[in-house]
mmCIF file of the N, C-alpha and C atoms, coordinates in Angstrom:
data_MODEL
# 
_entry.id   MODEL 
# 
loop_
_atom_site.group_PDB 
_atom_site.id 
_atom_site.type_symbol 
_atom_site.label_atom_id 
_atom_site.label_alt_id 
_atom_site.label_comp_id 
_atom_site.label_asym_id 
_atom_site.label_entity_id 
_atom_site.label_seq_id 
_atom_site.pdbx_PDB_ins_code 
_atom_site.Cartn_x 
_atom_site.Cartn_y 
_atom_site.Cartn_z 
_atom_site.occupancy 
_atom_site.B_iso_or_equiv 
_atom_site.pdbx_formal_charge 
_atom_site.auth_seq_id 
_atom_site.auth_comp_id 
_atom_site.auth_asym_id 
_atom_site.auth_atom_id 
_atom_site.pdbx_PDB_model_num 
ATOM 1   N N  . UNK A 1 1  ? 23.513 20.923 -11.990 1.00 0.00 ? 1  UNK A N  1 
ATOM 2   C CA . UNK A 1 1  ? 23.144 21.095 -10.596 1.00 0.00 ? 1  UNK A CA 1 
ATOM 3   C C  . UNK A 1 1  ? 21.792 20.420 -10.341 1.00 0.00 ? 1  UNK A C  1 
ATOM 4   N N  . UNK A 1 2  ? 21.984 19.468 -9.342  1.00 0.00 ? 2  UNK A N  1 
ATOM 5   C CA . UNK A 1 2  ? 20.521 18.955 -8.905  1.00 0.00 ? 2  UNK A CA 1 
ATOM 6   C C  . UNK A 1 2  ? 19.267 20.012 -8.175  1.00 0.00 ? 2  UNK A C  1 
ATOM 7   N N  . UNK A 1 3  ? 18.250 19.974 -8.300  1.00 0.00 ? 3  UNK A N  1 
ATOM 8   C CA . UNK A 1 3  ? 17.022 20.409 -7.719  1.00 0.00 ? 3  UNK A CA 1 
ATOM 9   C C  . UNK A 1 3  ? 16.414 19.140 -6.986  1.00 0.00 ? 3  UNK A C  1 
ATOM 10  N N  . UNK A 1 4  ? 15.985 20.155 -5.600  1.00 0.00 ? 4  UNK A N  1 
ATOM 11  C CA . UNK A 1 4  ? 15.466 19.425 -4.847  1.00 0.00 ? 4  UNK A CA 1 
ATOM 12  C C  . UNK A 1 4  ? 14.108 20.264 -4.210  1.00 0.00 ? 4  UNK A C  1 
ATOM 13  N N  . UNK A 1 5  ? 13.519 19.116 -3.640  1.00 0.00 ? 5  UNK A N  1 
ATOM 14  C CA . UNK A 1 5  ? 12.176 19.363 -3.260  1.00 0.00 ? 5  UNK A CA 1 
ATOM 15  C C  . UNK A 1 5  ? 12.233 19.441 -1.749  1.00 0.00 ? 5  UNK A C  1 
ATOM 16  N N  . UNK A 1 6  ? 11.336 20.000 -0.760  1.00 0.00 ? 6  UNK A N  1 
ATOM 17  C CA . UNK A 1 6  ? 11.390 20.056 0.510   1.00 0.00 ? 6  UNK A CA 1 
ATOM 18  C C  . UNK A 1 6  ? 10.365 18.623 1.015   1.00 0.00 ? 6  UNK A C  1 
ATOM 19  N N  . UNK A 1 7  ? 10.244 18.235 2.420   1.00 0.00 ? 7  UNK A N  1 
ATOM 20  C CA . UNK A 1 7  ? 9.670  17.484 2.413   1.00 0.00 ? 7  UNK A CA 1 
ATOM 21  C C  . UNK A 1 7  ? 7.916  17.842 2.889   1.00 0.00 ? 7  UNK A C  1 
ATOM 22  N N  . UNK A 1 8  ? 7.824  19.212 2.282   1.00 0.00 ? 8  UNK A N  1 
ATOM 23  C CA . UNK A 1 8  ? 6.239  19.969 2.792   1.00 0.00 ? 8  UNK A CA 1 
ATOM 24  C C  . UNK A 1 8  ? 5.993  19.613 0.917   1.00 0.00 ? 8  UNK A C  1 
ATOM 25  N N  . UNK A 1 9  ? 6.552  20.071 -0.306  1.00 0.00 ? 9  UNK A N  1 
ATOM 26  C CA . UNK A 1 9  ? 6.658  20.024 -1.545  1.00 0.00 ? 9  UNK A CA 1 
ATOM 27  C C  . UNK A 1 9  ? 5.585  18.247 -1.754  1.00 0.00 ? 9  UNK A C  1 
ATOM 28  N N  . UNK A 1 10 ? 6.849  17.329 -1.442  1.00 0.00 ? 10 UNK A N  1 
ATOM 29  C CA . UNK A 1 10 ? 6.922  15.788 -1.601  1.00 0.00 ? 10 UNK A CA 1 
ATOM 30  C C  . UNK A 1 10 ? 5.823  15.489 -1.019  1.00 0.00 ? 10 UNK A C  1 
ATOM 31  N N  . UNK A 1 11 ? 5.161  15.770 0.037   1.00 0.00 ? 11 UNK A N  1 
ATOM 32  C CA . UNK A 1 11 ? 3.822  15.558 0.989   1.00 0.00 ? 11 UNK A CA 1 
ATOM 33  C C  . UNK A 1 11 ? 2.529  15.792 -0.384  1.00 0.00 ? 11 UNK A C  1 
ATOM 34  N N  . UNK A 1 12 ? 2.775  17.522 -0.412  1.00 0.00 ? 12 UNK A N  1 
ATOM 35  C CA . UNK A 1 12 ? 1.906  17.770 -1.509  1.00 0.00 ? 12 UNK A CA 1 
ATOM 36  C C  . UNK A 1 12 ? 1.592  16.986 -3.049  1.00 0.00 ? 12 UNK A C  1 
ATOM 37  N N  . UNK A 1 13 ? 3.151  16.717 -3.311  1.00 0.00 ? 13 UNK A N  1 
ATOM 38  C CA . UNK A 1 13 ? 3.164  15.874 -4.604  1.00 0.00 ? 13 UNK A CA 1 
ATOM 39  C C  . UNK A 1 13 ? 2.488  14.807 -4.453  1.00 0.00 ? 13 UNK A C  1 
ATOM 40  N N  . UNK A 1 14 ? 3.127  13.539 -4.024  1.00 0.00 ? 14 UNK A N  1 
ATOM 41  C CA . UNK A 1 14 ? 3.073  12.489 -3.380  1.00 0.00 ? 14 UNK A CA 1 
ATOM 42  C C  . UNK A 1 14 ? 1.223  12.327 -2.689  1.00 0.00 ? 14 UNK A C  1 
ATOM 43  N N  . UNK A 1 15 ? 0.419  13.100 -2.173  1.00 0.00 ? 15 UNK A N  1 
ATOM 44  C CA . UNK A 1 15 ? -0.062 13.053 -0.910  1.00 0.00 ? 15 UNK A CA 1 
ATOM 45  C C  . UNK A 1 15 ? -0.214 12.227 -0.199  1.00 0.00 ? 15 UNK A C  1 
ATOM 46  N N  . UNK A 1 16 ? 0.903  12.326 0.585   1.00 0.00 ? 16 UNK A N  1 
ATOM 47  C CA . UNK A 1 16 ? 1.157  11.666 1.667   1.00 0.00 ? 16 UNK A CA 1 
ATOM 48  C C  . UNK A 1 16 ? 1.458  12.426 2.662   1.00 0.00 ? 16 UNK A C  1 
ATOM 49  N N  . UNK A 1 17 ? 1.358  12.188 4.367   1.00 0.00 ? 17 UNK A N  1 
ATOM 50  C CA . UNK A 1 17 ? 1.782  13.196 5.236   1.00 0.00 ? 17 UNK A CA 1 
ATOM 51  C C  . UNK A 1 17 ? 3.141  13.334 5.100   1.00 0.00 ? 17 UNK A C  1 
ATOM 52  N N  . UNK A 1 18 ? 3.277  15.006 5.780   1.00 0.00 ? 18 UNK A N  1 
ATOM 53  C CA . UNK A 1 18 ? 4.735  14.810 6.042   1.00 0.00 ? 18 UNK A CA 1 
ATOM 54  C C  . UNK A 1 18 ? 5.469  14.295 7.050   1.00 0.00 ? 18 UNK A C  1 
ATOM 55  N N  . UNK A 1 19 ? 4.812  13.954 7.923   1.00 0.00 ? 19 UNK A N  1 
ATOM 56  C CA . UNK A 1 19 ? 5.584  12.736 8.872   1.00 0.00 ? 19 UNK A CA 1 
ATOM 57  C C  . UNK A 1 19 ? 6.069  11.245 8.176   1.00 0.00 ? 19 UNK A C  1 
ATOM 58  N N  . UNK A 1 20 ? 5.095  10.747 7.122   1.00 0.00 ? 20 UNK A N  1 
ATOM 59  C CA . UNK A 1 20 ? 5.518  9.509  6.012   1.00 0.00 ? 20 UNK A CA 1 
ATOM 60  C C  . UNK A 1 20 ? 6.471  9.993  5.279   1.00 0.00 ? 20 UNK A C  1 
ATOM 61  N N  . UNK A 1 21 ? 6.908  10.929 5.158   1.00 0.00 ? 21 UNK A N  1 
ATOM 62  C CA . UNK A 1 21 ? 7.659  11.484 4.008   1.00 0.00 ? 21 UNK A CA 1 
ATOM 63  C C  . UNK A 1 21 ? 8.454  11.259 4.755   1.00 0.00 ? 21 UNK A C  1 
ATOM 64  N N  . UNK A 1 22 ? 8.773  11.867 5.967   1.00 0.00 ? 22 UNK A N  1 
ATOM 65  C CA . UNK A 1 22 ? 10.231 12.170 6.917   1.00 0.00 ? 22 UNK A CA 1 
ATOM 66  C C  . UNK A 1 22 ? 10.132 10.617 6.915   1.00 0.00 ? 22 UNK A C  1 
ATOM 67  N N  . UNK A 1 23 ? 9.515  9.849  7.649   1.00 0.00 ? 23 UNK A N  1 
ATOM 68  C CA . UNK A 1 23 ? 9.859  8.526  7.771   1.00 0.00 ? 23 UNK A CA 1 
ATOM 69  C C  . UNK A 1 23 ? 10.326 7.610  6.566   1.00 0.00 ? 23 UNK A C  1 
ATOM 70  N N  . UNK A 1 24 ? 9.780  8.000  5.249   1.00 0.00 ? 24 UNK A N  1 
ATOM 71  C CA . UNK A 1 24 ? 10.525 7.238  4.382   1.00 0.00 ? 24 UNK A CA 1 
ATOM 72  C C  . UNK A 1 24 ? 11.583 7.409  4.161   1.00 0.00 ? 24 UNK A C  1 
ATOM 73  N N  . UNK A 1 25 ? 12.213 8.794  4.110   1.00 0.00 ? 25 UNK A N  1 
ATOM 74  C CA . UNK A 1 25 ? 13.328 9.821  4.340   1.00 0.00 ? 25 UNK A CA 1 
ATOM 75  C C  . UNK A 1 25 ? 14.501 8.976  5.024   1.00 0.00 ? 25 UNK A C  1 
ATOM 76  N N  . UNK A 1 26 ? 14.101 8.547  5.972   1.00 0.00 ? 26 UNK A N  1 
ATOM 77  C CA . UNK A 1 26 ? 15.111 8.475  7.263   1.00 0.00 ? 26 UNK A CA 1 
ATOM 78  C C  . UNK A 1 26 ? 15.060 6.412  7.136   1.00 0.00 ? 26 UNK A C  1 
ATOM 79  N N  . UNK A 1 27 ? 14.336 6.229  6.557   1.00 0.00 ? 27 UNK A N  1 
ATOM 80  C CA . UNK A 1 27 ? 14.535 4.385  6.008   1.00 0.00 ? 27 UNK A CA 1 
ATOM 81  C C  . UNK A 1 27 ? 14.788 4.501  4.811   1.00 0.00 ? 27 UNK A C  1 
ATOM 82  N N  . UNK A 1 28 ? 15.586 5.243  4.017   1.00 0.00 ? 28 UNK A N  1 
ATOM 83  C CA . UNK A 1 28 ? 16.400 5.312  2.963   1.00 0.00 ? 28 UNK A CA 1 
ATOM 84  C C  . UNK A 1 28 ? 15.334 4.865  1.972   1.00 0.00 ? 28 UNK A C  1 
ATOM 85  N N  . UNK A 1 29 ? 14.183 4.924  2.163   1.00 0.00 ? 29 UNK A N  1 
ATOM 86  C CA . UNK A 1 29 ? 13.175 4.449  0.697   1.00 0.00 ? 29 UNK A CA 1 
ATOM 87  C C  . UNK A 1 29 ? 13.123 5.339  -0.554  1.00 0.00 ? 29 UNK A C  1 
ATOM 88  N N  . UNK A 1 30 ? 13.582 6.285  -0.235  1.00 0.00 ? 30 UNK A N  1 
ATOM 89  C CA . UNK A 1 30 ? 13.881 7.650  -1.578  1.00 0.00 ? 30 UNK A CA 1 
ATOM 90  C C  . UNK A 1 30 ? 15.405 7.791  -1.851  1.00 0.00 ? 30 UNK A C  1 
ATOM 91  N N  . UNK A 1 31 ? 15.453 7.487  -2.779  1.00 0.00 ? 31 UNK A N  1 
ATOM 92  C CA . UNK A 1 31 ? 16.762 7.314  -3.652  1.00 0.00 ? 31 UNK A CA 1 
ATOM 93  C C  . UNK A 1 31 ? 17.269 9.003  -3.686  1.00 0.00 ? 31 UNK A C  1 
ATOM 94  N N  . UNK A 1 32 ? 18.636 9.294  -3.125  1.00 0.00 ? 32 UNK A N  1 
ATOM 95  C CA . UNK A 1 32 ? 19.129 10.402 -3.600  1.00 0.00 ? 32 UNK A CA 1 
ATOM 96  C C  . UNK A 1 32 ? 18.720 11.701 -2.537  1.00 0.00 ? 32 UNK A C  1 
ATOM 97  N N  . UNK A 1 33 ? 18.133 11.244 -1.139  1.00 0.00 ? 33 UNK A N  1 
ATOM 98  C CA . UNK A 1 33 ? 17.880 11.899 -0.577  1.00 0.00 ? 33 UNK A CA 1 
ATOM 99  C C  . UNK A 1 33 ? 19.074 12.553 0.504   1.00 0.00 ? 33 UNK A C  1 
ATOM 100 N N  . UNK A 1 34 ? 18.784 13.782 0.631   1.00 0.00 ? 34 UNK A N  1 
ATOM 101 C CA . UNK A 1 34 ? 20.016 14.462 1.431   1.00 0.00 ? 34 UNK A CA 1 
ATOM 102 C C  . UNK A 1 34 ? 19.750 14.482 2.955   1.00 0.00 ? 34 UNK A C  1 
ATOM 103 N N  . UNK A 1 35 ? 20.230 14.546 3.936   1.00 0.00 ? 35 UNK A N  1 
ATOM 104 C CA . UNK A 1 35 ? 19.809 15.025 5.200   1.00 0.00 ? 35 UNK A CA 1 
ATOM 105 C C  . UNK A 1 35 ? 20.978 16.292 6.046   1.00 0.00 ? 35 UNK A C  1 
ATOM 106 N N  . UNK A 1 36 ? 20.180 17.427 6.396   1.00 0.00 ? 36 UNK A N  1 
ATOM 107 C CA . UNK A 1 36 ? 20.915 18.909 6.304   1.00 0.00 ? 36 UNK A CA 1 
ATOM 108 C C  . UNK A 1 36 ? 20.485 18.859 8.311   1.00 0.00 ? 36 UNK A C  1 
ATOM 109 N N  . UNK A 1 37 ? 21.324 18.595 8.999   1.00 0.00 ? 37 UNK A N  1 
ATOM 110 C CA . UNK A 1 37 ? 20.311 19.096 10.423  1.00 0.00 ? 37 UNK A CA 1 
ATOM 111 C C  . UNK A 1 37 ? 19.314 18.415 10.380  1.00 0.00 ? 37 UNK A C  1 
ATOM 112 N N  . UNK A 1 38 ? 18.263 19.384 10.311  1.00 0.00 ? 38 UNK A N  1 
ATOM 113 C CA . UNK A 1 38 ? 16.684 18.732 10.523  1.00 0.00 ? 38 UNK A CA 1 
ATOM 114 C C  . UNK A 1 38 ? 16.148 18.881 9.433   1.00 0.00 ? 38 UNK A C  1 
ATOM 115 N N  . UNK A 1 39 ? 16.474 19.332 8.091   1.00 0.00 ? 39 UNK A N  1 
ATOM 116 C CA . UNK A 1 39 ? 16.223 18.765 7.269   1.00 0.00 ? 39 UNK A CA 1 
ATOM 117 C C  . UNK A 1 39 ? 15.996 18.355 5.789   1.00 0.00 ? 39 UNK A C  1 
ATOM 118 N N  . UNK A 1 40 ? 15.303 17.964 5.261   1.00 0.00 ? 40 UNK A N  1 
ATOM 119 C CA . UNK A 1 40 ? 15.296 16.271 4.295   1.00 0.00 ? 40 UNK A CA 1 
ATOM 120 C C  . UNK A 1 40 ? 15.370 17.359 3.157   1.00 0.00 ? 40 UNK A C  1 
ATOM 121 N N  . UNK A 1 41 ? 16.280 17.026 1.836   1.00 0.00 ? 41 UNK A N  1 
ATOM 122 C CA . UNK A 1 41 ? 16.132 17.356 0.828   1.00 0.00 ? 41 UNK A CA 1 
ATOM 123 C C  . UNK A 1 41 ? 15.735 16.504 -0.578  1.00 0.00 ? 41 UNK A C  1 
ATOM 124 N N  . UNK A 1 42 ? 14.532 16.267 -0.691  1.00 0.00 ? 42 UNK A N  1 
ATOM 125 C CA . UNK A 1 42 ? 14.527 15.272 -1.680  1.00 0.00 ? 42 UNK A CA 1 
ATOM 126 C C  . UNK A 1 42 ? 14.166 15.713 -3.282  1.00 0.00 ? 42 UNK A C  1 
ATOM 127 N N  . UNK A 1 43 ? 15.127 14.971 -3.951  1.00 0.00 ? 43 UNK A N  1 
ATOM 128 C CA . UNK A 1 43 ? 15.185 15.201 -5.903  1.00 0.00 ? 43 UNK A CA 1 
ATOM 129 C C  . UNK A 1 43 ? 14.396 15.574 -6.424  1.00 0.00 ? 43 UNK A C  1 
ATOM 130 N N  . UNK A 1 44 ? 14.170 16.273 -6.896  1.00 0.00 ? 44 UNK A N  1 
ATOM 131 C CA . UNK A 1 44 ? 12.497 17.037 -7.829  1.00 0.00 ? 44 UNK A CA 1 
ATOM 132 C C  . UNK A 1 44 ? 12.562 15.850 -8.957  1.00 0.00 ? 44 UNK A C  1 
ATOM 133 N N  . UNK A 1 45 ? 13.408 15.104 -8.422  1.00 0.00 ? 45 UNK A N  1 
ATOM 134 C CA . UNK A 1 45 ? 12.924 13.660 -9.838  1.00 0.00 ? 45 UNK A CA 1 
ATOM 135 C C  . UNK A 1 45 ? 12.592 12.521 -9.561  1.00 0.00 ? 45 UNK A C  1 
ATOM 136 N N  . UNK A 1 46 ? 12.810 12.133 -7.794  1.00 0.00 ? 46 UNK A N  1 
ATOM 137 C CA . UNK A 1 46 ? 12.505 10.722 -7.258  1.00 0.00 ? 46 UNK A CA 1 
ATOM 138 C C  . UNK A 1 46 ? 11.280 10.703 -7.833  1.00 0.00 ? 46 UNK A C  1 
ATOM 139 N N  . UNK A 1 47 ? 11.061 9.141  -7.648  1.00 0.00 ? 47 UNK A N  1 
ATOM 140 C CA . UNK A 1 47 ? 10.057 8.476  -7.366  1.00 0.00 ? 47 UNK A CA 1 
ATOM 141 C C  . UNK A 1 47 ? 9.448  8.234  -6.199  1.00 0.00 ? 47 UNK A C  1 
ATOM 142 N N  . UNK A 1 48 ? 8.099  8.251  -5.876  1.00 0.00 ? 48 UNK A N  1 
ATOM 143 C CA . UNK A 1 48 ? 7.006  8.224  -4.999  1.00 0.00 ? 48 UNK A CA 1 
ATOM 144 C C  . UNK A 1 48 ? 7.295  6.560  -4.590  1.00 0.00 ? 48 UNK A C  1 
ATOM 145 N N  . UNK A 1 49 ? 7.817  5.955  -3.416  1.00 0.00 ? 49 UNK A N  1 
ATOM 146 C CA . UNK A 1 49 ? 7.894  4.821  -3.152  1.00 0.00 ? 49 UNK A CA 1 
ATOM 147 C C  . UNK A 1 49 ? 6.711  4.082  -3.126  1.00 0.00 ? 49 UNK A C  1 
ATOM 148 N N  . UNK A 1 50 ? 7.159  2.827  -3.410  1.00 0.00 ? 50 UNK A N  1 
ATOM 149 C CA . UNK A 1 50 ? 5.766  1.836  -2.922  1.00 0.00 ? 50 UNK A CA 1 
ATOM 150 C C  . UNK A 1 50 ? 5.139  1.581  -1.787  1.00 0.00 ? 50 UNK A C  1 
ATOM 151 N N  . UNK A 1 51 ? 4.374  1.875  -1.541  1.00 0.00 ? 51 UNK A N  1 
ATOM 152 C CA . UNK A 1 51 ? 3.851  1.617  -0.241  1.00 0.00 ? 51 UNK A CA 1 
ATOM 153 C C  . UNK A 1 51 ? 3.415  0.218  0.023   1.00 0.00 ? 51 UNK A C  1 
ATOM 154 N N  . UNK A 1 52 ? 4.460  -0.362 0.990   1.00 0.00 ? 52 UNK A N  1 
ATOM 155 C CA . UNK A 1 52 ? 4.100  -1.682 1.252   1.00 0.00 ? 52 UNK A CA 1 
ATOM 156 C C  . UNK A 1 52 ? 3.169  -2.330 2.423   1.00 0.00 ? 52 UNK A C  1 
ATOM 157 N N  . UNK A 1 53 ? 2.377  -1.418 2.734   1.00 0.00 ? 53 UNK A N  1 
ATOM 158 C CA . UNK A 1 53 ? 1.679  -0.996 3.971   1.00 0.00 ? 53 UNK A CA 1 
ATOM 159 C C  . UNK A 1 53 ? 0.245  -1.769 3.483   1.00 0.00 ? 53 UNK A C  1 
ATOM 160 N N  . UNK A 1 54 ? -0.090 -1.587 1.991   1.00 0.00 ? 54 UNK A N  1 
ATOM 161 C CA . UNK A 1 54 ? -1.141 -2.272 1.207   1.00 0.00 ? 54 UNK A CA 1 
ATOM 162 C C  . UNK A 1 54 ? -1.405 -3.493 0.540   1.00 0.00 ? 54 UNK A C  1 
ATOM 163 N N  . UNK A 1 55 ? -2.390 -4.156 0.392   1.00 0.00 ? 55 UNK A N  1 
ATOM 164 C CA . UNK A 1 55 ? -2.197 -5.061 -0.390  1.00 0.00 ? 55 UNK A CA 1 
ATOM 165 C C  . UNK A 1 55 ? -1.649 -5.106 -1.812  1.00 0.00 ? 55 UNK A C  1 
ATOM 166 N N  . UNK A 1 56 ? -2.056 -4.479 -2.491  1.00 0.00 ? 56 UNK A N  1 
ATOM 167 C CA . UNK A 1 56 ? -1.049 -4.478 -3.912  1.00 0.00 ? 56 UNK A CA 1 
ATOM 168 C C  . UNK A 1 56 ? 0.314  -3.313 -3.645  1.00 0.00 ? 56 UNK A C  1 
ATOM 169 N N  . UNK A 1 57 ? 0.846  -2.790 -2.555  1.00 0.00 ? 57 UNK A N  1 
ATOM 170 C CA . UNK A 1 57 ? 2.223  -2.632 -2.296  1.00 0.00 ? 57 UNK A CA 1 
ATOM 171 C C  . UNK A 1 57 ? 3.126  -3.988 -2.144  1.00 0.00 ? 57 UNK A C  1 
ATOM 172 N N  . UNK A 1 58 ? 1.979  -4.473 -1.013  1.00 0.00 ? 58 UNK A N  1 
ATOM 173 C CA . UNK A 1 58 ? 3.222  -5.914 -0.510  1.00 0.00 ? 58 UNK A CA 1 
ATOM 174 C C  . UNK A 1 58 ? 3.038  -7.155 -1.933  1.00 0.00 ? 58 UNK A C  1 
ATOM 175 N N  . UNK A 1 59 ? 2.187  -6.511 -3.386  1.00 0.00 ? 59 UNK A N  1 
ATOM 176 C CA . UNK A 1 59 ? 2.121  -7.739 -4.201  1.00 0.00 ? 59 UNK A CA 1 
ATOM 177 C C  . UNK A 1 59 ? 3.908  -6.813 -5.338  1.00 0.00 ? 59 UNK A C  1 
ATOM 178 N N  . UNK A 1 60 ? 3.364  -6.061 -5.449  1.00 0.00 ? 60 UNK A N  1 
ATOM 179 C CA . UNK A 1 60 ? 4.534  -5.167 -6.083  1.00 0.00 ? 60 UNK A CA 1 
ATOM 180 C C  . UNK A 1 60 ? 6.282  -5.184 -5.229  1.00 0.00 ? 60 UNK A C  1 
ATOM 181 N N  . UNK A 1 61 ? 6.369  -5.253 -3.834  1.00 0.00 ? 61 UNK A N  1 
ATOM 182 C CA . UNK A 1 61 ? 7.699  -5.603 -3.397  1.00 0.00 ? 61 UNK A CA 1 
ATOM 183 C C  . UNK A 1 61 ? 8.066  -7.106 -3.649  1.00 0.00 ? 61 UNK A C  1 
ATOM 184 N N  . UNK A 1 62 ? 7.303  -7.826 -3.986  1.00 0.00 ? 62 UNK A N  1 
ATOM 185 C CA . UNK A 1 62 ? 8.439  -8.788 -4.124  1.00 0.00 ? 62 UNK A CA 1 
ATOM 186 C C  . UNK A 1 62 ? 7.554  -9.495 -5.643  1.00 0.00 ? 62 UNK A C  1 
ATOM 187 N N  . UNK A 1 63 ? 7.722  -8.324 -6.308  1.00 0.00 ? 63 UNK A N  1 
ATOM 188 C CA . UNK A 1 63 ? 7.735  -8.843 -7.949  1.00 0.00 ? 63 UNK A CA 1 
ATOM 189 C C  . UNK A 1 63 ? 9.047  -9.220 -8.391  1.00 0.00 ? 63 UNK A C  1 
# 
């Protein structure tokens, strides 16, 4: 059975807001993520996406 994280959890992990979270959420950037209603269930095992918003994000997307 998978475990999942909420997207208040992923904010904390991650720190990142939880509005970035929902938004990565909803642009499919988290692998394995569920959507219930309103809301996001994400893997207690993803990975923290790259943020391509930065300079060494946008050097890391197109390694």
């Amino acid at each position: 059975m998978f475990e999942y994280m909420t997207v208040q959890e992923a904010s904390k992990k991650w720190e990142l807001s939880e509005r970035r979270i929902q938004k990565l959420c909803a642009d499919n950037r988290i692998d394995g993520v569920i959507h219930l209603s309103r809301v996001w269930l994400i893997p207690k095992g993803a990975k923290k996406p790259i943020d391509g918003r930065t300079k060494r994000g946008k050097e890391l997307k197109h390694e």
